[in-house]
N, C-alpha and C positions, 0 to 999 in steps of 0.2 A: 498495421493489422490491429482490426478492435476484435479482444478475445472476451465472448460470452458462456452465460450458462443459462439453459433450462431449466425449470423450475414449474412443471402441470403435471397434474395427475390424470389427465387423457393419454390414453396412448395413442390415438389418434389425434388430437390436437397438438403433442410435441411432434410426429411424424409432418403436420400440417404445415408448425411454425417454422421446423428443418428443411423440407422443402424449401418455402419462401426464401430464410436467409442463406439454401445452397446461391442464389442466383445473386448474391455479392459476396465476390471475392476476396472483399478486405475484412470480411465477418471469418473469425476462427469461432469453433461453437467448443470450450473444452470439458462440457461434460452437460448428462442429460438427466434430470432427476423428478421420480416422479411423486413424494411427497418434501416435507423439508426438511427432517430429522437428518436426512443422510444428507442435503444440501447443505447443510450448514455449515457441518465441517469443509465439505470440497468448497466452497467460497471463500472458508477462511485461510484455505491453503493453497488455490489457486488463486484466487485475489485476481476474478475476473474486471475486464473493463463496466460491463455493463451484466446484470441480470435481468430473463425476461420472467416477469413473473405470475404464475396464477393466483386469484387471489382466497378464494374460497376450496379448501383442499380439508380432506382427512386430516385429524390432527391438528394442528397447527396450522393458520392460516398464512398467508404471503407477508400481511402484518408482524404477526407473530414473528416471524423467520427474520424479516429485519431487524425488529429490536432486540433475536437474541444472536446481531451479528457485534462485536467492537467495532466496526468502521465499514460503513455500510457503502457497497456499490452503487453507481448509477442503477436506475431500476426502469424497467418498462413494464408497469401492470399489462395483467394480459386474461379478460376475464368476460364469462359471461353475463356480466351484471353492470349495469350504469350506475348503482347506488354507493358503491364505493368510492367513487370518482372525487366528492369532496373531500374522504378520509386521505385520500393520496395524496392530496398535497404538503399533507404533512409531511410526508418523508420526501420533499423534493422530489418527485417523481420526473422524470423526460418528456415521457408520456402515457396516454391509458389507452389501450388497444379493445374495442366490444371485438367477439367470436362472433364467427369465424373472420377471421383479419384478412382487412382487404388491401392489397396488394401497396394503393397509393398512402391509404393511413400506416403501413409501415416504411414506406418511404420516408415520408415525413418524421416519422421519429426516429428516424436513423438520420435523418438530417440535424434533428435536436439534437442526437445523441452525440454527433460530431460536433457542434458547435458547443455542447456542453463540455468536453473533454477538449477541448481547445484553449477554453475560456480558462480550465483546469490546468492545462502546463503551462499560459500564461501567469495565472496566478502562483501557481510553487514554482518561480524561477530560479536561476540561483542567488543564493544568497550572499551578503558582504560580508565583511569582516567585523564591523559595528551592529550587525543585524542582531537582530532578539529575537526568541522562538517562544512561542508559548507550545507548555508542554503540560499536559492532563493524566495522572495515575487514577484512578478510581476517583474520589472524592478532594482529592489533591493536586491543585492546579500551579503553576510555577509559569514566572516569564523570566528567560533568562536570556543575558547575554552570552553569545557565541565563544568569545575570550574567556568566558568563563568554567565550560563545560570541557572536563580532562579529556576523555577519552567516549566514543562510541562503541557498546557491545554487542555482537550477534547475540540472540537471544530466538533461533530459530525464525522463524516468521517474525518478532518481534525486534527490539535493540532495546538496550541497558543506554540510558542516558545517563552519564558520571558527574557530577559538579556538588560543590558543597556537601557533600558527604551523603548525599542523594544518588539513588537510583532506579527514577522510574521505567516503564517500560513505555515504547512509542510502538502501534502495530504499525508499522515499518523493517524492510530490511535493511542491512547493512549495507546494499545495493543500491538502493533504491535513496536513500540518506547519502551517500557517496556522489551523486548528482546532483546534489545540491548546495555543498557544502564546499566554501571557499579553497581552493587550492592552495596558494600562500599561507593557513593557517592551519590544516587538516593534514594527515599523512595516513595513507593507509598503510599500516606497518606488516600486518597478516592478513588472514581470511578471516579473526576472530574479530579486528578490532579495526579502530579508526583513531590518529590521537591526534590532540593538540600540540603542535611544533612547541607552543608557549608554555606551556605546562610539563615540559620536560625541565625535571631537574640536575639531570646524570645520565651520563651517557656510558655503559660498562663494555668490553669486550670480551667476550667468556670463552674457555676451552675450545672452544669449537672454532670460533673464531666470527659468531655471530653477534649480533647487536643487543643488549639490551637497555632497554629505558627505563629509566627511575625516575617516577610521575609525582606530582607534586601531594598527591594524596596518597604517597607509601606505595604505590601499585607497584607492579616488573613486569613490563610489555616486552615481549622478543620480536626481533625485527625480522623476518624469515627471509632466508637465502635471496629468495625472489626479488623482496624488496631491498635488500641492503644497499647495492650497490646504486640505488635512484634514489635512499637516503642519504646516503654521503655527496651524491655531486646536488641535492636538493639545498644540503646545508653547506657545502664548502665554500670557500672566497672563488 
């Protein structure tokens, strides 16, 4: 299922483009908006596959909305003007749709759209144990090895990357980072976090009778009920 969002200020041209993508059934549409102030947040929290988008609106234009997203969707301009078409390729666009959208030219770029997102989880596949991530905070960039990085943190919508006394943020979840991340070297201990088996320095049993880990940068992660019992036969002979 590739789940989208609308993004025109027609009421009758989102009516128009809902139609069209009611008649494929692996399009979910999860939300319809019709400037992009209020889009911007539902993208960054639904963190659709693909947005279709108009480009010339009240406000802020389709431009605009992109670059005040952190991690910008697949996009399909969706407009009635040919003169933007070269400005789009800056942002990687799928495709550029002229109004009123004809039937086969959204074919087609739902065909792109598919081989683009292909091309996408072949490229983030999962990762090795020796692997390096480059990782980006605002103006601060890092490459770092996997071995190296403590622990992963929910951070909402986002995760706390732990290593060297560092903690950027990656918009990524928890979830989503859980997929790609080496299994022999990663443990998800709770719902808050993700740790490095290597970077445990101590292993404590507390009153309860739960697990805690003592991290090689001072931290105390609790290993919750759930998981305990698949960290002990995870680490036992």
């Amino acid at each position: 299922m590739t789940t989208a969002i609308i993004v025109e200020d027609s009421r009758l041209a989102r009516l128009e483009l809902h139609n069209l993508l009611g008649q494929y059934h692996d399009i979910q549409i999860l939300g319809e908006f019709s400037e992009p102030d209020s889009a911007i947040p539902a993208i960054q929290e639904l963190q659709p596959d693909v947005v279709f988008l108009d480009i010339q609106m009240p406000g802020k234009n389709g431009f605009e909305l992109l670059d005040a997203l952190p991690q910008q969707p697949a996009v399909i301009f969706t407009t009635a003007y040919d003169h933007y078409a070269v400005r789009s390729f800056e942002y990687d666009a799928v495709d550029y749709l002229l109004k009123p959208i004809e039937p086969v030219r959204l074919k087609q770029a739902l065909q792109r759209l598919d081989q683009k997102l292909t091309n996408q989880t072949e490229l983030f596949s999962k990762l090795e144990t020796n692997s390096s991530v480059f990782v980006k905070d605002g103006e601060q960039c890092w490459m770092i090895e996997l071995s190296k990085i403590i622990s992963f943190n929910s951070a909402g919508n986002y995760t706390e990357v732990h290593f060297d006394g560092h903690r950027p943020l990656v918009h990524k979840t928890l979830n989503q980072l859980e997929t790609r991340l080496p299994a022999q070297l990663f443990f998800r201990a709770n719902r808050q976090c993700i740790i490095n088996i290597k970077q445990i320095r101590a292993i404590e049993l507390t009153v309860a009778g739960s697990l805690q880990l003592c991290m090689s940068n001072g931290s105390v992660v609790e290993v919750s009920r759930r998981h305990s019992s698949r960290f002990k036969q995870f680490l036992s002979l």
